[in-house]
C-alpha positions in Angstrom: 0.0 0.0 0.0 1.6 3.6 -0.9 2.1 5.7 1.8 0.8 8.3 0.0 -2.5 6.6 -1.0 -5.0 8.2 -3.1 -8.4 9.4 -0.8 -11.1 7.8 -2.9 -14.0 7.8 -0.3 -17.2 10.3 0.0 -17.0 13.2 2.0 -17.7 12.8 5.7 -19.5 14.8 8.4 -15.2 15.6 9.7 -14.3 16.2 6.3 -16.9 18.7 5.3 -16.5 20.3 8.7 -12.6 20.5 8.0 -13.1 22.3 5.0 -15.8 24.5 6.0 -12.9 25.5 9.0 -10.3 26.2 5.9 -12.7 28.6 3.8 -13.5 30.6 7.0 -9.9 30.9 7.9 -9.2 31.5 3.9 -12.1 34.3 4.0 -10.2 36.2 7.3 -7.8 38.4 6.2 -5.9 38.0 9.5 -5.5 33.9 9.0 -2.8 32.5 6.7 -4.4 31.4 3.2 -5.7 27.8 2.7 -3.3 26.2 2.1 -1.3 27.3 5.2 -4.0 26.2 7.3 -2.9 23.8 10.1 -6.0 21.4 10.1 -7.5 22.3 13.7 -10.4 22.4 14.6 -12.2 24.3 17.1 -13.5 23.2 20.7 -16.6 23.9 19.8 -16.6 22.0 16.6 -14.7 19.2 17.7 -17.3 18.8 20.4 -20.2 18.9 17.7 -19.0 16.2 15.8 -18.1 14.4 18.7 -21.9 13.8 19.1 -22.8 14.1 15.5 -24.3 11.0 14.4 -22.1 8.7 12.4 -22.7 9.0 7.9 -24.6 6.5 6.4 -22.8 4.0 4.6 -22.0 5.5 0.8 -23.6 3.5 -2.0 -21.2 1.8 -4.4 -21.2 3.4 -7.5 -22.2 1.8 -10.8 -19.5 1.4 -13.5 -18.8 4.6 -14.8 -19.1 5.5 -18.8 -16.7 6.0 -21.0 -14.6 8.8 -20.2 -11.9 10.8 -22.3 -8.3 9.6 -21.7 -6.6 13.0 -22.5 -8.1 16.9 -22.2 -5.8 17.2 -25.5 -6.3 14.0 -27.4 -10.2 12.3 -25.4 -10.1 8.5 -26.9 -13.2 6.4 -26.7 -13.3 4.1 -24.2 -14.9 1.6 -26.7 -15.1 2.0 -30.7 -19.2 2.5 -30.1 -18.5 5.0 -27.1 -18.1 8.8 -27.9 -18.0 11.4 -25.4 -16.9 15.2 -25.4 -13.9 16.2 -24.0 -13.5 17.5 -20.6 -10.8 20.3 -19.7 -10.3 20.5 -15.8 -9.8 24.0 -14.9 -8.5 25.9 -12.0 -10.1 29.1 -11.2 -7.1 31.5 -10.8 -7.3 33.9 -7.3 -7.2 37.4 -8.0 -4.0 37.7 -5.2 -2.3 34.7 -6.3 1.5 35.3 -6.2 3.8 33.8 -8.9 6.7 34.7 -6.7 7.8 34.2 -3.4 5.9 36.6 -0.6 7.3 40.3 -0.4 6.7 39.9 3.6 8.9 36.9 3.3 12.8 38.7 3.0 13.9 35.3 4.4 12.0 32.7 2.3 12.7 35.0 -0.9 16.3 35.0 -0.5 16.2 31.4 0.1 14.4 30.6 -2.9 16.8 33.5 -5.0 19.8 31.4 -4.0 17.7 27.8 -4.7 16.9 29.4 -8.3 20.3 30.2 -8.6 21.9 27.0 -7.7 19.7 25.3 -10.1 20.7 27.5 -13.0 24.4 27.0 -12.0 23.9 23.3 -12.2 21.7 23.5 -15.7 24.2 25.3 -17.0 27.6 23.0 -15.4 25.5 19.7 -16.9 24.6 21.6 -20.3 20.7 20.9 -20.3 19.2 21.7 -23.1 15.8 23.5 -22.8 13.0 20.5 -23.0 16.0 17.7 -21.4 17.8 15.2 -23.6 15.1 13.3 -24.8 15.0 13.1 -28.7 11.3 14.4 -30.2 9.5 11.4 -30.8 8.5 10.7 -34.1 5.3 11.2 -33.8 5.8 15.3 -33.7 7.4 14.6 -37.1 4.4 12.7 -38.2 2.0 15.1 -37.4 4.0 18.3 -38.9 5.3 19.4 -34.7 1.7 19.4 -33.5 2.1 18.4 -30.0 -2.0 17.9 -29.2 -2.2 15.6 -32.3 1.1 13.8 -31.4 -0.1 13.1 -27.8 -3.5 12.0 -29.4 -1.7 9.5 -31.2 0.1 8.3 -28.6 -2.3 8.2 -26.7 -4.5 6.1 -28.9 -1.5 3.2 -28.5 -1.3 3.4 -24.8 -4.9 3.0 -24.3 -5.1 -1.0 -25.3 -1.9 -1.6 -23.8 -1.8 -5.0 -22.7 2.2 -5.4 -21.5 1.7 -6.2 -17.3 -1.2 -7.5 -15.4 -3.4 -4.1 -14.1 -4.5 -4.3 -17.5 -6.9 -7.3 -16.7 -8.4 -5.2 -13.6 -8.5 -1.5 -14.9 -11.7 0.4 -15.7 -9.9 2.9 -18.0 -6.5 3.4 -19.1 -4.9 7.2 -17.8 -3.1 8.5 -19.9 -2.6 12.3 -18.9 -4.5 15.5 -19.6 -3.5 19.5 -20.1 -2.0 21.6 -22.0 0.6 20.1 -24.8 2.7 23.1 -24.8 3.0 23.1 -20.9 6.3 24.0 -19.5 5.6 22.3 -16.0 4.3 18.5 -15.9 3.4 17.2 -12.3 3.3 13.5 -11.7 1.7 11.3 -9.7 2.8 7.1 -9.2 -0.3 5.5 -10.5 -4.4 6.3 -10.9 -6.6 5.9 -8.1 -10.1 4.8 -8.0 -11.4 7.7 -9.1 -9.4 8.2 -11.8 -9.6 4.7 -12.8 -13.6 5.2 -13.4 -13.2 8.4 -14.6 -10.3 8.0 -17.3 -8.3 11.0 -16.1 -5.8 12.4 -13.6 -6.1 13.9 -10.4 -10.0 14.2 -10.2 -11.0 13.2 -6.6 -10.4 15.1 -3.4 -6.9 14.8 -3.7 -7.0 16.1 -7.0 -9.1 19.3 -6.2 -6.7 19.6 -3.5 -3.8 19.4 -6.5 -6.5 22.0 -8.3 -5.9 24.6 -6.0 -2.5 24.0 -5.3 -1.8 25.0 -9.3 -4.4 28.1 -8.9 -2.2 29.5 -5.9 1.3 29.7 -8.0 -1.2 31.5 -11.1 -1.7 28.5 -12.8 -4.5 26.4 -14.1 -4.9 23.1 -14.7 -5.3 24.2 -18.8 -1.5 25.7 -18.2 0.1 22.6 -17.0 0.0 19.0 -17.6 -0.9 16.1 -15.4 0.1 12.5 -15.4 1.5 9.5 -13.7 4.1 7.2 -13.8 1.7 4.1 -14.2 -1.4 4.4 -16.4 -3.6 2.0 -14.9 -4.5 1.7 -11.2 -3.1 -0.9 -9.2 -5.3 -2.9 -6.9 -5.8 -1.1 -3.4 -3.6 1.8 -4.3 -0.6 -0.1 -3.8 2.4 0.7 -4.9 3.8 0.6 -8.4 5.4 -2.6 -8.9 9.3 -2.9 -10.6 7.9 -5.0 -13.3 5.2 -2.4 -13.9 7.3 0.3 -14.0 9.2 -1.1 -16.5 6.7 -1.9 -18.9 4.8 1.5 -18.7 7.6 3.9 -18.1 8.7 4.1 -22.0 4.8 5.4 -22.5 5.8 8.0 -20.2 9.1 9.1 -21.9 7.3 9.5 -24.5 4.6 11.9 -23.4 7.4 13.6 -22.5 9.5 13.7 -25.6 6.4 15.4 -27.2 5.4 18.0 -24.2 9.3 18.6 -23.8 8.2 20.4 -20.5 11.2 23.3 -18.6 10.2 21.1 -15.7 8.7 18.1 -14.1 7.4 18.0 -10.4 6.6 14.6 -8.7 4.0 14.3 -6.6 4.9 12.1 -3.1 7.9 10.0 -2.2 7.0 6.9 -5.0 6.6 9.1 -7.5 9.9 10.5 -7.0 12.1 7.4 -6.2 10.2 6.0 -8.7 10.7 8.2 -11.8 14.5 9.3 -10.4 15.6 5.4 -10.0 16.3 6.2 -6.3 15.6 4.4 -2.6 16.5 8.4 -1.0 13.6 9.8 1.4 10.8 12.0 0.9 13.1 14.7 3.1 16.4 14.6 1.1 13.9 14.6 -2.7 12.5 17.6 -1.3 13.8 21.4 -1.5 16.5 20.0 -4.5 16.7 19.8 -8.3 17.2 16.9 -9.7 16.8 15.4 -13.6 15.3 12.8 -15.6 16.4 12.9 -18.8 18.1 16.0 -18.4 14.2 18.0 -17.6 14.8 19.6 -13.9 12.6 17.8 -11.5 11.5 19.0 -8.0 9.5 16.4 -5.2 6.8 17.7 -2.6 4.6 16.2 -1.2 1.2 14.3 -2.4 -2.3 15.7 -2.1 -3.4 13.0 -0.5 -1.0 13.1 2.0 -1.6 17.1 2.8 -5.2 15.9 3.0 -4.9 13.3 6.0 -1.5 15.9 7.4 -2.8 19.7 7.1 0.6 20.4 9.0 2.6 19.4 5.8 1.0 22.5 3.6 3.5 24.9 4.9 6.6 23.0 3.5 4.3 22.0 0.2 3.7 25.3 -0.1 7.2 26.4 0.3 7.8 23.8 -2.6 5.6 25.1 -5.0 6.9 28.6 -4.9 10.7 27.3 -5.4 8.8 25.8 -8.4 6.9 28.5 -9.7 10.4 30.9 -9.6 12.5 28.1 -11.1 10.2 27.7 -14.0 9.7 31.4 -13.7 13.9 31.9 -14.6 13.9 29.2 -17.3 11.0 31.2 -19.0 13.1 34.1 -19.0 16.6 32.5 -20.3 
């Protein structure tokens, strides 16, 4: 089972209270925003649902229908199933900051010097701008055009039959966004909402993911979401060597077409996983490092932030050395 496992479950009585807590503390002026908010709850609350009756049991939900595979390139799920695409879009605060906080001196410097140290090292390993990943010939075939080279690509991932989760998987994920993205975020594998659903991040811990991109000024239609697996594996668990194996190539290929300034992995499998290393959640974090030559940064999952609230400072942290990274590669 991942450590980071995906939250696939209704909304309960706690969980609605929770976030009822972090919009009132959001809507304060004097609070920290959201995402900063430390997941307590008030005596008074905390005695109310102390004595709240328990939720009735959720019903299971039926078999979902077809659903698009990619925002870019949507694939029937079936050749008799059609559906429209769906693009999952962050709404973008008016007050979002793409750069570290003014009232910060201390962070801001910190994050200066982080940028700085990761252009040092771009430049001492000679990256080139989109890593060292050749284009895949698709992009040839279809005259550069990213969209329609991820739409074929994603037609040949969707049958894929090369390890076992293809026998128990609803849909096949390939990834949605926007194909001339400069910033990919990836998850390990699908979770049980995604799996029904046929795309990435949709369930809590994807809204959670939602407004994480809204609060560096991005939308989910700016960047480009994925994971390292494209089917789920049973009970979240995590992503198997063998699997990996077999379904990473469909991922250096998505990425030989987006040729994103930078990748960010999303929890401690995701990043051990895609960097080919057994080094901790702690030591990923608050570093650049490269797959293929694209920078990559690690923080941690939403799913995670979503059973930890204390965690959103340092994710939060993470996200703005992102957004300034990406920020200077923009501007070189």
């Amino acid at each position: 089972m991942s450590s980071h496992p995906r939250d696939d479950t209704p909304d309960s009585l706690p969980a609605i209270a929770g976030d009822l807590l972090a919009w009132i503390r959001q809507n304060d002026t004097r609070a920290p925003a959201w995402f900063l908010d430390d997941g307590a709850v008030a005596p008074e609350m905390a005695a109310a649902l102390a004595a709240a009756p328990a939720p009735p049991a959720a019903p299971v939900a039926p078999a979902a229908a077809a659903a698009p595979v990619s925002a870019t390139a949507p694939v029937p799920a079936s050749p008799d199933a059609h559906v429209a695409p769906k693009v999952l879009v962050a709404s973008r605060p008016e007050d979002a900051s793409n750069a570290p906080a003014a009232s910060d001196p201390a962070f801001a410097a910190a994050c200066a010097a982080f940028v700085a140290g990761a252009l040092a090292l771009i430049d001492r390993e000679g990256v080139p701008t989109g890593g060292r990943l050749p284009p895949d010939p698709l992009l040839a075939a279809h005259g550069g055009d990213k969209a329609a080279a991820l739409a074929a690509l994603c037609a040949e991932v969707l049958p894929c039959t090369k390890c076992a989760l293809n026998a128990t998987r609803t849909h096949t994920v390939f990834g949605a966004g926007n194909p001339d993205a400069d910033l990919v975020f990836i998850g390990e594998a699908p979770g049980q909402d995604e799996d029904l659903q046929g795309e990435p991040f949709v369930g809590r811990s994807g809204q959670l993911l939602t407004k994480i991109i809204g609060a560096i000024g991005y939308g989910r239609d700016d960047v480009y979401i994925c994971n390292i697996l494209k089917c789920r594996p049973p009970g979240n668990r995590d992503p198997l060597p063998a699997e990996v194996e077999q379904c990473e190539p469909h991922l250096r290929r998505q990425l030989a077409i987006l040729r994103p300034r930078a990748i960010c992995c999303l929890g401690r499998v995701a990043g051990q996983t895609l960097l080919g290393t057994e080094a901790s959640l702690g030591k990923l974090r608050g570093a650049v490092h490269f797959y293929a030559g694209i920078p990559v940064t690690v923080t941690y999952h939403p799913a995670a932030l979503l059973r930890n609230p204390g965690w959103k400072r340092d994710t939060w942290d993470d996200v703005r050395r992102l957004r300034a990274l990406v920020d200077a590669l923009q501007a070189r």
